[in-house]
Structure formats: C-alpha cells, structure tokens
N, CA and C atoms as a LAMMPS dump frame, in Angstrom:
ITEM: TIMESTEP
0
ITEM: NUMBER OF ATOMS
573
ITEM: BOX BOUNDS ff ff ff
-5.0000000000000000e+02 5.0000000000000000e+02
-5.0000000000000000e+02 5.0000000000000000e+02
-5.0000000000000000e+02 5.0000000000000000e+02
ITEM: ATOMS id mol type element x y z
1 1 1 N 368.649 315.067 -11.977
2 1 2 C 369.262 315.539 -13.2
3 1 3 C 370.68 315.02 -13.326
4 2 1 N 371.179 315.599 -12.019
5 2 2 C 372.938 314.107 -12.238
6 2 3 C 372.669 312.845 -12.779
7 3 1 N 371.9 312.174 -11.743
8 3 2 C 371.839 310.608 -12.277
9 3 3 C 371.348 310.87 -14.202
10 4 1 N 370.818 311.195 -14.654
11 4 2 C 370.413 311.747 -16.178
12 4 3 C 371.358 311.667 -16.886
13 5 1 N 372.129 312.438 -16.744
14 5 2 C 373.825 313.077 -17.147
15 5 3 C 374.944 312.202 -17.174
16 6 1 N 374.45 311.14 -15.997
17 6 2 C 375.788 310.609 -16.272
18 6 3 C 374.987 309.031 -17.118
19 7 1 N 374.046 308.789 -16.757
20 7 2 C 373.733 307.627 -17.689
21 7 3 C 374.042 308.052 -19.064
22 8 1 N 373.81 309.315 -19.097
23 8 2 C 373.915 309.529 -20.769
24 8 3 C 375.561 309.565 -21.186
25 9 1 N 375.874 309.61 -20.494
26 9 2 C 377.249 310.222 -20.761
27 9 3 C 378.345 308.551 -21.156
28 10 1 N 377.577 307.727 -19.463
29 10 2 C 377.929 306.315 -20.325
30 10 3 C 377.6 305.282 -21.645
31 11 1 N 376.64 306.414 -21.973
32 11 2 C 375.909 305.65 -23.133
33 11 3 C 376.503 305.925 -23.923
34 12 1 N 376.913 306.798 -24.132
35 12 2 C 377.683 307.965 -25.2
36 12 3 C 379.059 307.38 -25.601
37 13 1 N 379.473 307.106 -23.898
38 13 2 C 380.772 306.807 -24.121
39 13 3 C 380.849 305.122 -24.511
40 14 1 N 379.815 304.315 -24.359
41 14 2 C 379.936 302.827 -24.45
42 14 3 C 379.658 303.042 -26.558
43 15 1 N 379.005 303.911 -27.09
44 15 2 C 378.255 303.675 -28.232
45 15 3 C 379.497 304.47 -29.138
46 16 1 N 380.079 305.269 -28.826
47 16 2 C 381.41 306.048 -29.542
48 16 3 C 383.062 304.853 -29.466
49 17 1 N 382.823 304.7 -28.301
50 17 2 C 384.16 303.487 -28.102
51 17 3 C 383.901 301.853 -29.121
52 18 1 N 382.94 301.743 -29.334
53 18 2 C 382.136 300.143 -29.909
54 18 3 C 382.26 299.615 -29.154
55 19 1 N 382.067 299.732 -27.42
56 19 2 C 381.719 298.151 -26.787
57 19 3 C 380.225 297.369 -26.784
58 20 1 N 379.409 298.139 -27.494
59 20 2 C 378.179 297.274 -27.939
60 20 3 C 379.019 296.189 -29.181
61 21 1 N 379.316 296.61 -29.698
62 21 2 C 379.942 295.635 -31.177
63 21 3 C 378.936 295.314 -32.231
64 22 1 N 378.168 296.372 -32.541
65 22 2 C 377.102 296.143 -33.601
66 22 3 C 377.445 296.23 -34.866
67 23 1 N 377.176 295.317 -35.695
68 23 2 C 377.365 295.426 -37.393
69 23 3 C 378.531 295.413 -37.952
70 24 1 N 379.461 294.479 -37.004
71 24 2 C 380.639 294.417 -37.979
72 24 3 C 380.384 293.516 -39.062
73 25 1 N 381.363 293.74 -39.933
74 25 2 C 381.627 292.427 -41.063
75 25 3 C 382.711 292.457 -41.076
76 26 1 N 382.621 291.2 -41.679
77 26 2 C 384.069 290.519 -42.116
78 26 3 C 384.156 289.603 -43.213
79 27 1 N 385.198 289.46 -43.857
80 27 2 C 385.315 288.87 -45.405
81 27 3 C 386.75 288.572 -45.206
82 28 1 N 386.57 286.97 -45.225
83 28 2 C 387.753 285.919 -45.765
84 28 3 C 388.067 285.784 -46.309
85 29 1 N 388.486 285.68 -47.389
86 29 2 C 388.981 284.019 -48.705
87 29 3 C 390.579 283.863 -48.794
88 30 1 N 390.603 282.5 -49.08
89 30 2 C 391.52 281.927 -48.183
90 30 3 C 391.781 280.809 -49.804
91 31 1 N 392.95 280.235 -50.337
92 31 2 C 393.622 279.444 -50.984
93 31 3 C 394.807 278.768 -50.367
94 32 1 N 394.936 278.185 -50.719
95 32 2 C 396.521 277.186 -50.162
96 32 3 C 396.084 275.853 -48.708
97 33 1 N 396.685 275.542 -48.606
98 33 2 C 397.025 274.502 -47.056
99 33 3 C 396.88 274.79 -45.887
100 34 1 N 396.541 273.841 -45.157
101 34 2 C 396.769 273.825 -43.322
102 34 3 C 396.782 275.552 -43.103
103 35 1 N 395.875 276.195 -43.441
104 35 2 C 395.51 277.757 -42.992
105 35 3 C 394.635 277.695 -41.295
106 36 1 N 394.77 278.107 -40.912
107 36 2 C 394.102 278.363 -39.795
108 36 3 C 393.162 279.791 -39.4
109 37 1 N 392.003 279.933 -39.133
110 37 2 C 391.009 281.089 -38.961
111 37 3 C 390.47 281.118 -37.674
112 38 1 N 390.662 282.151 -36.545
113 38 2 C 389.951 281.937 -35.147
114 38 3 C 389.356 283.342 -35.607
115 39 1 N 387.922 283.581 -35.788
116 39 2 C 387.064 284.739 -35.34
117 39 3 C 385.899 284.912 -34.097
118 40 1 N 386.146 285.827 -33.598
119 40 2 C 385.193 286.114 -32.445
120 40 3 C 384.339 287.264 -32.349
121 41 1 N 383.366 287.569 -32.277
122 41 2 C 382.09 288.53 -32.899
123 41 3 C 380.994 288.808 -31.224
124 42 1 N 381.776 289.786 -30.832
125 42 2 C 379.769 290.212 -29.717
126 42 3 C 379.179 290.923 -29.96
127 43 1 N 378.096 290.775 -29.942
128 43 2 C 377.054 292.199 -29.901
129 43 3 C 376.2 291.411 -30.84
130 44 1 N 375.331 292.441 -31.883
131 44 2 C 374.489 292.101 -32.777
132 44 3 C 374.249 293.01 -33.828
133 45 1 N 374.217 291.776 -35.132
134 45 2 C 373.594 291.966 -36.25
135 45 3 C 375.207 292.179 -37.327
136 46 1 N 376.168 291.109 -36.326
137 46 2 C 377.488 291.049 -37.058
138 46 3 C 377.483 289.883 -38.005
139 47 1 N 378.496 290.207 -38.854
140 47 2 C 378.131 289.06 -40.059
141 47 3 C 379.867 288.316 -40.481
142 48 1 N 380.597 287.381 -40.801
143 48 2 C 381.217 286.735 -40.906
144 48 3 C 381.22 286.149 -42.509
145 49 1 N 382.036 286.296 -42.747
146 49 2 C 381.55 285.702 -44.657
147 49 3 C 382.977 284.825 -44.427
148 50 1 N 383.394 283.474 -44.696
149 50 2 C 384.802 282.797 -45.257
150 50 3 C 384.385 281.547 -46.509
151 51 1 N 385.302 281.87 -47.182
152 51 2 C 385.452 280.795 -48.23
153 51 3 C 386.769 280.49 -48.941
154 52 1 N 386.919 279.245 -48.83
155 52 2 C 388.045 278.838 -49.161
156 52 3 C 388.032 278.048 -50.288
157 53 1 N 389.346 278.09 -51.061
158 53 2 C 388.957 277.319 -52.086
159 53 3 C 390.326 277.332 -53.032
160 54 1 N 390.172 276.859 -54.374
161 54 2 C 391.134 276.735 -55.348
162 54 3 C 392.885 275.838 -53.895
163 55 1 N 392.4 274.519 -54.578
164 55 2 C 393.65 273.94 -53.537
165 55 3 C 393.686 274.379 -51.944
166 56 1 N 392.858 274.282 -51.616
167 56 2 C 392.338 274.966 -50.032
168 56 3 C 392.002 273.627 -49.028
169 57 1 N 392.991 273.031 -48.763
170 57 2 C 392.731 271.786 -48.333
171 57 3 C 394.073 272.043 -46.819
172 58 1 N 392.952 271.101 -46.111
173 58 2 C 393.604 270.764 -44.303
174 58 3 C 393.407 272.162 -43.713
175 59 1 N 392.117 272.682 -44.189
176 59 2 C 392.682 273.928 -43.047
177 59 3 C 391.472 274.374 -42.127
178 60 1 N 391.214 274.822 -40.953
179 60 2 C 390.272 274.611 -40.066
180 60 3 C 389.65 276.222 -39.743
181 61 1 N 388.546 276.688 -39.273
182 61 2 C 388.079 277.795 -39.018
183 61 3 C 387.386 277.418 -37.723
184 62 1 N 387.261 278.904 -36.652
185 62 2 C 386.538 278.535 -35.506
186 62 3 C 386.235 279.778 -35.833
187 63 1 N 384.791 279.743 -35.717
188 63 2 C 383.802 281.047 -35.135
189 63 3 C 383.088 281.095 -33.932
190 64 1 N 383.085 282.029 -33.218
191 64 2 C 382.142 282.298 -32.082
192 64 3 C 381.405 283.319 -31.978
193 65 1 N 380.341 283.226 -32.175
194 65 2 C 379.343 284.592 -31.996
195 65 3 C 378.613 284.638 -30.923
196 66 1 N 378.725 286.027 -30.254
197 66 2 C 377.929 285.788 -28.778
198 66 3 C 376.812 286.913 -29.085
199 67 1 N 375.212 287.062 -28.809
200 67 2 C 374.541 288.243 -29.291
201 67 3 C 373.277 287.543 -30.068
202 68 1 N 372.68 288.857 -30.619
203 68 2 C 371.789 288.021 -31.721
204 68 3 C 371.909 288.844 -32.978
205 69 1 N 370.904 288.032 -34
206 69 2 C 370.973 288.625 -35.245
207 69 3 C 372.079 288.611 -36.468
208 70 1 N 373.364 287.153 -35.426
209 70 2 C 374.407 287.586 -36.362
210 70 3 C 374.549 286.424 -37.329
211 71 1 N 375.484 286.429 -38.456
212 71 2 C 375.068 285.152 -39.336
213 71 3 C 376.999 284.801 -39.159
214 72 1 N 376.681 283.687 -40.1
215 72 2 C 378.141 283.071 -40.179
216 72 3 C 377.776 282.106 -41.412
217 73 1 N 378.715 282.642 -42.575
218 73 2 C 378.511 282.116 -43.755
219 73 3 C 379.771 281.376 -44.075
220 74 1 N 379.988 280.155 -44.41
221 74 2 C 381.269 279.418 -44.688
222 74 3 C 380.803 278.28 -45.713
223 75 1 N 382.269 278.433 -46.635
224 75 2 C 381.984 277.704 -48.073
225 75 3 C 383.732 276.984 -48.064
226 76 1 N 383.578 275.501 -48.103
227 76 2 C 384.857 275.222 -47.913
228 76 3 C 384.738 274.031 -49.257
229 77 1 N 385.734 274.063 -50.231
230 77 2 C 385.64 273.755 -51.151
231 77 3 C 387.404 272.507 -51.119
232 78 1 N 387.259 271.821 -51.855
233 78 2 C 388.251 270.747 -52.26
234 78 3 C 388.605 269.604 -50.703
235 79 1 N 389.017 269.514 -49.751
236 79 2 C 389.326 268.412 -48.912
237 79 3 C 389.486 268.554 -47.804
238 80 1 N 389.233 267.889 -46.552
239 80 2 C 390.212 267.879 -45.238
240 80 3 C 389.798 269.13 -44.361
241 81 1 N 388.998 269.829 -44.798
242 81 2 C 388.765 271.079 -44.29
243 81 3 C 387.914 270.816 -42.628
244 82 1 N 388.343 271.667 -41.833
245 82 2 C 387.322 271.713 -40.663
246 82 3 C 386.866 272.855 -40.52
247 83 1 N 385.567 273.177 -39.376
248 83 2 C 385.122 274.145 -39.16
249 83 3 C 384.218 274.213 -37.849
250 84 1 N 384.126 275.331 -36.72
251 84 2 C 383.478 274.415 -36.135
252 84 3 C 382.746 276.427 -35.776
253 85 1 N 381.842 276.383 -35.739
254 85 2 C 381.027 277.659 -35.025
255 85 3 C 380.174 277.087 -33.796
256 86 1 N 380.135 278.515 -32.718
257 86 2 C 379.659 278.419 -31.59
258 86 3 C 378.614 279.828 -31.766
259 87 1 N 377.28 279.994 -31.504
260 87 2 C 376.681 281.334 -31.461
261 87 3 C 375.918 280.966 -30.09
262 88 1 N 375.836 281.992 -29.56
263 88 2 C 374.184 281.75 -27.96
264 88 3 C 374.057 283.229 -28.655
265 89 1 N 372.694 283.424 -28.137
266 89 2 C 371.746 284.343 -28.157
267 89 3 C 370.649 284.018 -29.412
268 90 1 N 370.053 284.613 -29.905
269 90 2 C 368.73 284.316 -30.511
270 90 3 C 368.791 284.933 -32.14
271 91 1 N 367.845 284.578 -33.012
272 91 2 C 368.19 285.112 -34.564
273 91 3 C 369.202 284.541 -34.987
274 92 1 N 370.308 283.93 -34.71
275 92 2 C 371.696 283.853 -35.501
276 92 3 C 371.286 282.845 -36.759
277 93 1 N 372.253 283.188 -37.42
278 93 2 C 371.695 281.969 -38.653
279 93 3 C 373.566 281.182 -38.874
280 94 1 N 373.741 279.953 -39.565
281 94 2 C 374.906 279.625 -39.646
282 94 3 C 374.652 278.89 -41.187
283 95 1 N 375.213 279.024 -41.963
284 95 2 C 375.345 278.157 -43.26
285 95 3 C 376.726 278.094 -44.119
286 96 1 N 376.987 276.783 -43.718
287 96 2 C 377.733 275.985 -44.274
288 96 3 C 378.001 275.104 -45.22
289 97 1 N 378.353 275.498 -46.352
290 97 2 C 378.829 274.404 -47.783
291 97 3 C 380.458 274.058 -47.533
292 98 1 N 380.229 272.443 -47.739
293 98 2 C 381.321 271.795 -48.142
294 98 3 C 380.971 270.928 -49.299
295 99 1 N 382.188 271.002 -50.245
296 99 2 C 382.043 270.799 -51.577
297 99 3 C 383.125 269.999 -51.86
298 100 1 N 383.258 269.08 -51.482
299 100 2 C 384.622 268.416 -51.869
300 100 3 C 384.544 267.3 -51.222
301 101 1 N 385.145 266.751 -50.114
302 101 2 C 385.478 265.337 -49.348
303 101 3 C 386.396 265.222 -48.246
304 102 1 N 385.622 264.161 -47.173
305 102 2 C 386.354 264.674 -45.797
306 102 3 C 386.448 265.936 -44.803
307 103 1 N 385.566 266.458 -45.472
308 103 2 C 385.496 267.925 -44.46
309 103 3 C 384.568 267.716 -43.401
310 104 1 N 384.67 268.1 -42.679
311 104 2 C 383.726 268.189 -40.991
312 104 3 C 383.406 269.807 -40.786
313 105 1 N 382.026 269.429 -39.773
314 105 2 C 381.622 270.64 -39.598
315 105 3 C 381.062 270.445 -37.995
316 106 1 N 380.694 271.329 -37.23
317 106 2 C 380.559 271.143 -35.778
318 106 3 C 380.108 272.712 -35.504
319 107 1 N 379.309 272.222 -35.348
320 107 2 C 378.417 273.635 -34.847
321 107 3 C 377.321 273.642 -33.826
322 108 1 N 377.462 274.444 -32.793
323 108 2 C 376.414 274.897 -31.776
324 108 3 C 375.832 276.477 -31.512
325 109 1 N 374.611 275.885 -31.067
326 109 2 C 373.438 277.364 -31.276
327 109 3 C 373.333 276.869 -29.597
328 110 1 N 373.098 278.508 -29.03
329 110 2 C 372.237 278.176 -27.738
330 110 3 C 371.341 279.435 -28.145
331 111 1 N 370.357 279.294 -27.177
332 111 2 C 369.534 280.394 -27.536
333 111 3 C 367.86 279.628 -28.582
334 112 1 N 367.471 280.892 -28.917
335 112 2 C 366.257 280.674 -29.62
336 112 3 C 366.179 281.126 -30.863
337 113 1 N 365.146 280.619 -31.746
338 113 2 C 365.136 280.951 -33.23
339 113 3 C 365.736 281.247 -34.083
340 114 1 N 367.012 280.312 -33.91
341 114 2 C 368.649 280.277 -34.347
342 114 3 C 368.18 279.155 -35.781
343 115 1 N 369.309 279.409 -36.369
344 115 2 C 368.879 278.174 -37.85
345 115 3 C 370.368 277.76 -38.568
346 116 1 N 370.362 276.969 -38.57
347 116 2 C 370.889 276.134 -39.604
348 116 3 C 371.115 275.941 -40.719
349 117 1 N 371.716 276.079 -41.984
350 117 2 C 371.274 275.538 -43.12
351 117 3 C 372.897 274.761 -43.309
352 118 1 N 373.051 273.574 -43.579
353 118 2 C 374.526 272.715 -44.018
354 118 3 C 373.793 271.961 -45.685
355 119 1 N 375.235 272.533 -46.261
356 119 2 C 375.099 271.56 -47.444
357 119 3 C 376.184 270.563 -47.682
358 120 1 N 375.968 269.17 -47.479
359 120 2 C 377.328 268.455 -47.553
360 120 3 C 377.42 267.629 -49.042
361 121 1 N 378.39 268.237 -49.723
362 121 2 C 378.341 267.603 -51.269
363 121 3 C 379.928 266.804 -51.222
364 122 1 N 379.353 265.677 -51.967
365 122 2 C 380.634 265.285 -52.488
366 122 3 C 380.883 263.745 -51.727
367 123 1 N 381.878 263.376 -51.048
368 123 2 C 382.178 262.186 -50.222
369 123 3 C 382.675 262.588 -48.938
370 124 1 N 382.072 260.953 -47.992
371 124 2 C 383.189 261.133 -46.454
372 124 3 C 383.052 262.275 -45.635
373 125 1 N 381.966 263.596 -46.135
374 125 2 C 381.706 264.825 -45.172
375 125 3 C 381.321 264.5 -43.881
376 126 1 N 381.571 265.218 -43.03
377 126 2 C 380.518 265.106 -41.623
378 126 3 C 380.132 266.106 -41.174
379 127 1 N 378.811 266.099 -40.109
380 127 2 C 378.74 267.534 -39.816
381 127 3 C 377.911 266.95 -38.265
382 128 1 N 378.289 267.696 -37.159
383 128 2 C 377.763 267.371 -35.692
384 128 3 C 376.741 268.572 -35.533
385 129 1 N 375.378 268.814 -35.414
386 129 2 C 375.125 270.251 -34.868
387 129 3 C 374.378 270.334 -34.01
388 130 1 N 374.04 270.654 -32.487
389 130 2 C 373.724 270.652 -31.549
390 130 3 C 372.783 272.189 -31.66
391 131 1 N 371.822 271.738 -30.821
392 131 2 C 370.76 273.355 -30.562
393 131 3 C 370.625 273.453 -29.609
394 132 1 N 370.191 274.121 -28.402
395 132 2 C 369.869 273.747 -27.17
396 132 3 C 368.73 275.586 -27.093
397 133 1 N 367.701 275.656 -27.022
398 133 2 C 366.652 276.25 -27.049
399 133 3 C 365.104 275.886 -27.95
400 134 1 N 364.306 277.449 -27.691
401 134 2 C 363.386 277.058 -28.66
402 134 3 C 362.839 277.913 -29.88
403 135 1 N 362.216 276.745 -31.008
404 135 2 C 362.296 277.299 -32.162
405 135 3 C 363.189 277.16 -32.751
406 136 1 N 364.169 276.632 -33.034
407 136 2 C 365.313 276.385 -33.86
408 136 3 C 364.834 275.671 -35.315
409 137 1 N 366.17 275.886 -36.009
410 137 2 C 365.674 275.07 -37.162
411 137 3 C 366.841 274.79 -37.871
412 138 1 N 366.945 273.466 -38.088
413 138 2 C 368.223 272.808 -39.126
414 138 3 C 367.298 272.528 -40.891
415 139 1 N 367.905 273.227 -41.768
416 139 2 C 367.955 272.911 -43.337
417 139 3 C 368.553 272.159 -43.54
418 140 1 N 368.77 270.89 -44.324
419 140 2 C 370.235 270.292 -45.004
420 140 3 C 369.872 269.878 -45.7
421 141 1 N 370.749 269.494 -47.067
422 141 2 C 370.522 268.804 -48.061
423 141 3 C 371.963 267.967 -48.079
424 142 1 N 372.065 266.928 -47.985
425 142 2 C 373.271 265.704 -48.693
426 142 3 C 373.251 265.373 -50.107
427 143 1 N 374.33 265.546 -50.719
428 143 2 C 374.565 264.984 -51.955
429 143 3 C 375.926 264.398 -52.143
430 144 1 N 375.662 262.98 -52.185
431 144 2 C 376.348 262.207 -52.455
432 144 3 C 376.692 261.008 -51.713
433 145 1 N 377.851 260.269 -51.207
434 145 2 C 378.37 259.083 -50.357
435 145 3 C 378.844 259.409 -49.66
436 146 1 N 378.657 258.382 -48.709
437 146 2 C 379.368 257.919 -47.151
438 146 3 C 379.508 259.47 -46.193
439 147 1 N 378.122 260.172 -46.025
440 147 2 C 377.941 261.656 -45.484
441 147 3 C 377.677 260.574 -44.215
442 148 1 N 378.32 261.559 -43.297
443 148 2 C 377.563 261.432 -41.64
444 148 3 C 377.015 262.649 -41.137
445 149 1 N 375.512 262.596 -40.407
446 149 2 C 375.784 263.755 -39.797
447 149 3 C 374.73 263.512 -38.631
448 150 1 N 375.191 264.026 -37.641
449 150 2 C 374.758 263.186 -36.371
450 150 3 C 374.03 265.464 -35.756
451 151 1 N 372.644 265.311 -35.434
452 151 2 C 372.006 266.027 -34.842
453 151 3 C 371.666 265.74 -33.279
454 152 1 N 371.655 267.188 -32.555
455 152 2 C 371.324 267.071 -31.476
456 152 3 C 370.635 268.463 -31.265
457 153 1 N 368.61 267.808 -30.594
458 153 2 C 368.2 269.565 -30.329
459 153 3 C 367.32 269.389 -29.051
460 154 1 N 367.432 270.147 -28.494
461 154 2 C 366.55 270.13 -26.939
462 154 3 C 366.416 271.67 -27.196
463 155 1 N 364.694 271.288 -26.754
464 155 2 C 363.533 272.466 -26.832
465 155 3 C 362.862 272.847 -27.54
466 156 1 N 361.548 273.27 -27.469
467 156 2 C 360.514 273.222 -27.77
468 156 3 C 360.317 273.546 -29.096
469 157 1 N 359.38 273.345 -30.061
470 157 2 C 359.192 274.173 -31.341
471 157 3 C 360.284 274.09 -32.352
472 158 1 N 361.214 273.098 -32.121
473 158 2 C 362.579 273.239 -33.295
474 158 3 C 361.855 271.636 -34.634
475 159 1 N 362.982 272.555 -35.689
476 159 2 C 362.562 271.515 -36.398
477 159 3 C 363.775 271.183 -37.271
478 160 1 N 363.593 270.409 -38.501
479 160 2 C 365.267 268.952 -39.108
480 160 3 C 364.08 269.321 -40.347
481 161 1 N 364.57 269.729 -41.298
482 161 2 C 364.304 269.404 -42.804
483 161 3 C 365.401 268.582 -43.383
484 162 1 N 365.452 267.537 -43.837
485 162 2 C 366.754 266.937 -44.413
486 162 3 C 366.299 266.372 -46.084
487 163 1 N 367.247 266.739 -46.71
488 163 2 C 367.028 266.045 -48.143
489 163 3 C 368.741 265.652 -48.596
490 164 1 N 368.321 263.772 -48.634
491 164 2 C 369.644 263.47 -48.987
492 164 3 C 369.444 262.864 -50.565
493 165 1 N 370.298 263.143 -51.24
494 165 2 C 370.699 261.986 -52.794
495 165 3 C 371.609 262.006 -52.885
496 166 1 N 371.984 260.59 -52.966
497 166 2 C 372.899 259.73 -52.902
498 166 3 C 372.741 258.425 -52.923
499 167 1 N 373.734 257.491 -53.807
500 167 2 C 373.15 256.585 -54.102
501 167 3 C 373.638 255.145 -52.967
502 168 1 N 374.218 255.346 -52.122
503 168 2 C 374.402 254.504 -50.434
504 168 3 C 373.664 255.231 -49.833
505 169 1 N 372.929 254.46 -48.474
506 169 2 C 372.21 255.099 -47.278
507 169 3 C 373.284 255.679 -46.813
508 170 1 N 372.524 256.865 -45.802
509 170 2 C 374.171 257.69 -45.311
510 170 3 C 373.366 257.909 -43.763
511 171 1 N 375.063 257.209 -42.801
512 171 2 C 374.478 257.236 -41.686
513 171 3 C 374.185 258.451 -40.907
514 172 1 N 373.133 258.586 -40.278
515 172 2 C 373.089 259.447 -39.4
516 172 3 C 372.113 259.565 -37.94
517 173 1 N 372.458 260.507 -37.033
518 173 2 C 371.866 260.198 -35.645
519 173 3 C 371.266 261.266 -35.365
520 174 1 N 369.481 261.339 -34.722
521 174 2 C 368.946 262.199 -34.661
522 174 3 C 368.22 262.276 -33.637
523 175 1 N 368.604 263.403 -32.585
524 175 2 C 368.34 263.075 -31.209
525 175 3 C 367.488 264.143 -30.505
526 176 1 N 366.063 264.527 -30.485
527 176 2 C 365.494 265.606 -30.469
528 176 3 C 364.599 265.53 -28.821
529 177 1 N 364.29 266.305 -28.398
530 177 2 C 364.293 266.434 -26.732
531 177 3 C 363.4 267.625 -27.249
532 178 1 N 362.083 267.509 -26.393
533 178 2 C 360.774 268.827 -26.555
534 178 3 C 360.01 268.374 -26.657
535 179 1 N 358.649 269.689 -26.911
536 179 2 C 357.569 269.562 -27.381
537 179 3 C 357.289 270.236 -29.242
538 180 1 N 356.721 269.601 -29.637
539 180 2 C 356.128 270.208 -30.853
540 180 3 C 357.232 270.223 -31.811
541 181 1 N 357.877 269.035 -31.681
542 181 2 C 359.205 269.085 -32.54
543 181 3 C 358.735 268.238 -34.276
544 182 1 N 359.622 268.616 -35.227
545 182 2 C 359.131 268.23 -36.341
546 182 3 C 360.095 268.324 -37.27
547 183 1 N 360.069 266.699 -37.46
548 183 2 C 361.391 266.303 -38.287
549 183 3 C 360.441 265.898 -39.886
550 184 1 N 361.509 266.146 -41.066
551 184 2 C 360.944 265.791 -42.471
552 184 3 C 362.579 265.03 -42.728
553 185 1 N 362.454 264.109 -43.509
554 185 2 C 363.632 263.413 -43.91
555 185 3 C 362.643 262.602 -45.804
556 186 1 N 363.894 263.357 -46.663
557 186 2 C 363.587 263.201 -48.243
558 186 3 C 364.495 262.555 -48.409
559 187 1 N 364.188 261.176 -49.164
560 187 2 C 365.289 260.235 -49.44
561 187 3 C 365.214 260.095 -50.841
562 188 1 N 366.339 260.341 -51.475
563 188 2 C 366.439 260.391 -53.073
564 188 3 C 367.817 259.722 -54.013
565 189 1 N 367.746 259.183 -54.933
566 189 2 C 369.241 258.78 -55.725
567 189 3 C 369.243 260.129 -56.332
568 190 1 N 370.609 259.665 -56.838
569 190 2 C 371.022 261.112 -57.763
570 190 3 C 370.516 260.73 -59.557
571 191 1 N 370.064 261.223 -59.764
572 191 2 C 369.628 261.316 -61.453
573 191 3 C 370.176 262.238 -62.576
C-alpha cells in the first residue's frame, strides 16, 4: 500500500507541476527584419503556429520538438528568411510555406510516421529535409524558379510526393535508404 501512495503521489506531483508538457500552444507573428525565434516543446500533442510577414525579411526560426503528436506550422513570406525544425518521436507533422525568395528551410524528423508537407513558391528557395525512421512521409509542391531541395530518408515504408511548376528544371537530390519506399515526382509549367 506505501509503494501505491507514493507512485501516486509522484504522478500527481509530475501532472500538477507540467513536467509531462502536454498541449501547449504557441502563436507567433512576427513583421520587420533580422528577427530571431528559438522554440523548444517536450512532451506531446504540442503545437507551434509562426508566421511572418508584411516586410519580414532576414530573419531565422529554430524549432525543436521532442515527443509525439506535435505539429510545427511556419509561413514565411517576402525574403532571406531561414528556418530550421528538429522533432524525434513519432506522429509529428511539420509544414512549411515560403512565399517569396531566397528563403531556406532545414528540417529533421527522427522517429516514425512523422510527415512533411513544404511549399516553396516564388524564386531561389531551398529546403534540406532528412527522416530517419519508418513510415514517414514528405508532401511538396514547387512553384516557380531556380527551387533546390535536396531529400534524405532511411527506413522502411516512407514515401516523397513532389509536384513542381515551373518553367526551368529545378535541381534536386533524392536519397532514400529501405524497404517499400515510394517516390511520385509531377512535372508541370505554370499556366
């Protein structure tokens, strides 16, 4: 009956203090220059919202999510912008719009049945995104010129939907390690 009592008692006390860290949110938005954003998120089923914009140029965001279930939503609008998210654990989702030119993106998943979605519009974007588990899945769509975006996924069951238009080929590197992996690539001009 002790041992009972006191497990409960740490439970009590871990779930009243928040060192699980379940269900936070958070909400950005961000205007002006060279801004800088470091967020860090544990536990699960936390969520991250940033968007920048109106003259929102040179300015960089780092996210790290450790846990599962958590998302990370980022919308970076006009130039120069960076961003780079890190999540391990499983469920996380990450989606990223850049809408403007020259912006980079860099993102890593560890873990399983983590996803992707990047939209790179405009010119000169890049985006690096690395997976390392299984079941994963990258969305993207490119619209427009001179996009790079260089993929990397090891393990089983992951998959690359890509749809680019644009009217130059746009380079990119696609480097997949597993079984049962399954890439689609839609090549289109703009109309």
């Amino acid at each position: 009956m002790k041992k009972l009592s006191l497990i409960t008692l740490l439970l009590l006390f871990t779930l009243s203090t928040g060192l699980l860290a379940q269900s936070n949110r958070g909400e950005v938005v961000q205007t002006g220059e060279n801004n800088e954003i470091l967020l860090e998120q544990i536990g699960y089923l936390n969520l991250v919202t940033v968007t920048q914009k109106e003259c929102a140029s040179n300015n960089q965001i780092n996210i790290q999510q450790q846990g599962g279930e958590n998302e990370a939503l980022v919308t970076q609008l006009q130039y120069g912008n960076l961003v780079e998210i890190i999540q391990s654990g499983c469920l996380n989702l990450t989606d990223v719009t850049h809408d403007g030119h020259r912006n980079s993106s860099w993102v890593e998943q560890y873990g399983y049945a983590n996803e992707v979605k990047l939209d790179l519009i405009g010119y000169n974007n890049s985006a690096v995104v690395g997976q390392d588990g299984n079941n994963n899945r990258i969305g993207q769509e490119l619209i427009g010129d001179q996009l790079d975006f260089q993929l990397f996924q090891s393990g089983n069951d992951n998959e690359l939907l890509q749809v680019e238009k644009g009217e130059g080929g746009q380079p990119y590197s696609i480097e997949q390690h597993g079984n049962g992996i399954r890439t689609i690539i839609i090549h289109g001009a703009l109309r």
